[in-house]
C-alpha positions in Angstrom: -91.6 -157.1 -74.1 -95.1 -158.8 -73.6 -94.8 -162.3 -71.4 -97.3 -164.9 -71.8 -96.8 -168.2 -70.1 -97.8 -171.4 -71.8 -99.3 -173.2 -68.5 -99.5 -177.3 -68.5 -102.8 -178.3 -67.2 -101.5 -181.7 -65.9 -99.5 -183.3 -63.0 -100.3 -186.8 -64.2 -97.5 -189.4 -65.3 -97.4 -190.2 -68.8 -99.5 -187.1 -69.6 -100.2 -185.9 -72.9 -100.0 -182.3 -71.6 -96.9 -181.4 -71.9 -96.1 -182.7 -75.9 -99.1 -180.3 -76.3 -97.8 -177.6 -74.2 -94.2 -177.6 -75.6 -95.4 -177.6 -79.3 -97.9 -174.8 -78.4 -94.7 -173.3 -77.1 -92.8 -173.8 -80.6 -95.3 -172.4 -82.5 -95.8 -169.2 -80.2 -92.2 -169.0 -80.4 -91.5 -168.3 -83.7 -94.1 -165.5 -84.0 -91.8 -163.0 -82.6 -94.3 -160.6 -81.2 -94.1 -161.6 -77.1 -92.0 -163.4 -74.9 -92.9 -166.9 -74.4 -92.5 -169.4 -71.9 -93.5 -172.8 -70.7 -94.7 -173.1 -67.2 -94.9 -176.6 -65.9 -97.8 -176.7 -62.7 -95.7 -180.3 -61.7 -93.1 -178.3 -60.9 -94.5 -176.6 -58.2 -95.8 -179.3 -56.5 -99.1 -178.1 -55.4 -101.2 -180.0 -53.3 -104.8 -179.6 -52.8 -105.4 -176.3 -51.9 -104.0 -175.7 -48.4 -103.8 -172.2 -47.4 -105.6 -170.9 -44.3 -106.6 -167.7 -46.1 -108.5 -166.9 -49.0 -106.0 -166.4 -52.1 -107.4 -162.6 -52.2 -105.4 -161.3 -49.2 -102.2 -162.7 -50.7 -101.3 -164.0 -47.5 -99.8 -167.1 -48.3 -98.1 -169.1 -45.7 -96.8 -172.1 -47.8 -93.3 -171.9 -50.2 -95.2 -173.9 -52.5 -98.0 -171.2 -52.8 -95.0 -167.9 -52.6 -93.6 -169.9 -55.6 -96.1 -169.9 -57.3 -97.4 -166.8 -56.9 -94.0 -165.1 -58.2 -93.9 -167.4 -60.8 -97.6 -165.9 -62.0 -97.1 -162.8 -61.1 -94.2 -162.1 -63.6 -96.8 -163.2 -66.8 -98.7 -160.1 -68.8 -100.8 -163.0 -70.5 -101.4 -166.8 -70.6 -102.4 -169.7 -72.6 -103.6 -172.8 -71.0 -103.2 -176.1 -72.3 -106.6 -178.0 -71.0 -107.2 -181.7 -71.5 -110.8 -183.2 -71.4 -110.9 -185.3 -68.2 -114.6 -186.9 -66.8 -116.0 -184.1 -69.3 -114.6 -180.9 -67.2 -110.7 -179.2 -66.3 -108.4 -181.4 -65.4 -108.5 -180.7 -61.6 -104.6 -180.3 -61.0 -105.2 -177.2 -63.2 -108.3 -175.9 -61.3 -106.6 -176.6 -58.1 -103.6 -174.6 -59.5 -105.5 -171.9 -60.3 -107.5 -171.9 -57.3 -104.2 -170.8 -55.5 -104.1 -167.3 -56.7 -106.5 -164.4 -57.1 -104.6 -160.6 -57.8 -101.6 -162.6 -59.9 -103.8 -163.7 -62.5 -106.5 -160.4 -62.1 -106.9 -157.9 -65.5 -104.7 -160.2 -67.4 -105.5 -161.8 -70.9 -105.7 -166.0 -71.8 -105.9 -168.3 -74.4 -107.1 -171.8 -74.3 -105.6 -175.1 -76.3 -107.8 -177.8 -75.5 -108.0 -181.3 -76.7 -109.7 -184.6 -75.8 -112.5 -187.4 -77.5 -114.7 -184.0 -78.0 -112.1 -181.3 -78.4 -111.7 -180.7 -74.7 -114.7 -178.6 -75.5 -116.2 -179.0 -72.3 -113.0 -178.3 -70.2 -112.8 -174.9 -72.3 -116.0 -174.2 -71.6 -115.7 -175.2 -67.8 -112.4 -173.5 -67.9 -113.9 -169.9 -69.3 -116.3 -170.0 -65.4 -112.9 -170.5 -63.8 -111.0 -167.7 -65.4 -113.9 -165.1 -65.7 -114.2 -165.5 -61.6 -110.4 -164.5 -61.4 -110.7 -161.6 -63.6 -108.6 -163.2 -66.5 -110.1 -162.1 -70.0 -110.4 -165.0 -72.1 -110.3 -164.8 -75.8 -112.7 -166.1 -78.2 -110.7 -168.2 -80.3 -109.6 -171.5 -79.4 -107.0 -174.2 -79.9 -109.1 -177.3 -80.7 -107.4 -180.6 -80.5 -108.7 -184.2 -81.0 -107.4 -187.2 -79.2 -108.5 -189.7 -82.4 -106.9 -187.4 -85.1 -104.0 -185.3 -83.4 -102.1 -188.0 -81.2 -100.6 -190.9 -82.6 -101.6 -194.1 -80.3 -104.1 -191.7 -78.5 -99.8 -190.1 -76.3 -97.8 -188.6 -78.8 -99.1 -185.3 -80.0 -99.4 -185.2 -83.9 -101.5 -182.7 -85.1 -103.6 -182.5 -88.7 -102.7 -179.4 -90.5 -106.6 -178.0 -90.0 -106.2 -178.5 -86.5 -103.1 -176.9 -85.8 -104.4 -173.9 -87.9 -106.6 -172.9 -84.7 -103.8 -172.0 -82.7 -102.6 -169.5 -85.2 -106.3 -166.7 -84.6 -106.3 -167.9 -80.7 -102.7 -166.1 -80.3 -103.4 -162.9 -82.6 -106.1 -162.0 -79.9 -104.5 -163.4 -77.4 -101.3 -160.7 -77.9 -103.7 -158.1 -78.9 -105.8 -158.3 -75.6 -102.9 -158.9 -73.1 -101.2 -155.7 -74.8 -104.5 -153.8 -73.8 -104.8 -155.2 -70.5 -101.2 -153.7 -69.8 -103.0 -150.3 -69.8 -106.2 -151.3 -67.4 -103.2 -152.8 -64.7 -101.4 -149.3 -64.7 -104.7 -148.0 -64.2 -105.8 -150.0 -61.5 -102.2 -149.2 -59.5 -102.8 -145.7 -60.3 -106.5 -145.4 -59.1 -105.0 -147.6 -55.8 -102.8 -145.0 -54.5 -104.9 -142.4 -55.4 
């Protein structure tokens, strides 16, 4: 079956990341049509980027980054939870992502963000990011709004017309990681040709 990880975009304590991620998670959950799972970046502990060689050799000298990398490497598709932080991605998530280069290459993503605006600019900031890696990001969006969808601006709440955006953002999300299946068995094939 199709796996799409559900990826925090926080290491921060007391973040609001995770109440978004796991409810993402919940409602991914109960479509039936991939395999879901939450992956937590502050469980990898990943510091600022410190491998010697560029992430496109794969020649990664660190547990930290090998861990990673299997972790990632295992996912078909993903959705990325990014919060609105000094109007751009949260930079544990940037830094996370920054790690990797052929794990996350011809594979599909979604984006949930929230903050004061949406997290509209992080999405936006976010799209760079993933079309560099070769990551085919979908259209629609999970929008989120730090005044209407968390209670006491922590605990994740959200209005019925926002959390009706996640809903469009996952039927592409599935649709696109299920044809990116097919341009990956390409790419090995045309690789050992």
């Amino acid at each position: 079956m199709t796996k799409i990880a559900i990826i925090t975009g926080s290491t921060r304590p007391g973040r609001n990341n995770v109440g978004v991620a796991e409810w993402v998670l919940a409602q991914a959950q109960q479509r039936g049509d991939a395999d879901y799972e939450l992956v937590d970046i502050a469980d990898f502990n990943l510091p600022l980027l410190d491998e010697a060689m560029p992430a496109a050799y794969q020649q990664y000298s660190n547990d930290h980054t090998k861990a990673w990398s299997a972790k990632i490497a295992e996912f078909d598709g993903f959705v990325f939870i990014a919060g609105e932080y000094n109007h751009t991605v949260v930079p544990a998530l940037s830094n996370a992502l920054s790690y990797l280069n052929a794990e996350w290459a011809n594979k599909a993503a979604g984006i949930v963000g929230y903050g004061s605006a949406f997290g509209v600019r992080a999405v936006e900031h976010l799209r760079g990011i993933l079309s560099e890696l070769q990551i085919a990001h979908v259209q629609k969006t999970g929008m989120f709004s730090l005044f209407t969808d968390f209670e006491n601006f922590s605990t994740f709440a959200p209005t019925e017309l926002q959390a009706e955006s996640v809903a469009p953002m996952l039927d592409q999300l599935v649709v696109w990681t299920r044809a990116l299946e097919a341009v990956r068995a390409g790419a090995l094939v045309g690789a050992s040709a």
